[in-house]
C-alpha angles and dihedrals in degrees: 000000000000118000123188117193115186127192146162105077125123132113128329136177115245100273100031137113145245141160137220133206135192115201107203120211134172098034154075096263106196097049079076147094104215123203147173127225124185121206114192116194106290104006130102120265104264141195115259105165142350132193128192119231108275102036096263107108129041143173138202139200112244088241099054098031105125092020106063138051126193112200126168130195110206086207102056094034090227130124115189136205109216110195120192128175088031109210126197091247088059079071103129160110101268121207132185120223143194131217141172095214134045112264154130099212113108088216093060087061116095100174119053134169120226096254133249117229129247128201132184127188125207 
């Protein structure tokens, strides 16, 4: 079955940088559209980036574009979510996310990790 560990998140300072990465077990990777989602306290949990399976297509939300890059490596069944200029409002438990299809709609997602938790100071 299909396990996805995310880690890199912790505390940052407003402007700063971190990146996140998602280690994918248990499945055929690049079959797959991988995805991040981000959920604050008392927020719903919303789309941040998407990227097809082989790296060539990517989205972003409005509110991270210019900010953030998603990346995957297929041999290393990884994908990765580099951040760069943190704002407070990036504040977050990130998760990383599969899907069959190509989407941005949590719903559409059946695998999920159990977040890693990002922080950002002003």
């Amino acid at each position: 079955q299909v396990q996805l560990v995310e880690s890199g998140g912790g505390l940052v300072q407003a402007g700063g940088s971190l990146r996140l990465s998602c280690a994918a077990s248990g499945g055929t990777f690049n079959r797959y559209t991988m995805s991040w989602f981000r959920q604050a306290p008392g927020k719903e949990r919303e789309f941040v980036a998407a990227i097809t399976r082989g790296g060539g297509g990517t989205d972003y939300a409005d509110s991270v574009k210019g900010r953030f890059a998603i990346s995957r490596d297929n041999a290393k069944n990884t994908v990765y979510l580099q951040m760069n200029s943190l704002k407070p409002e990036d504040t977050a438990v990130y998760y990383c996310a599969r899907s069959l299809g190509y989407s941005l709609t949590a719903s559409d997602y059946n695998s999920w990790g159990q977040g890693t938790q990002v922080t950002v100071s002003s």
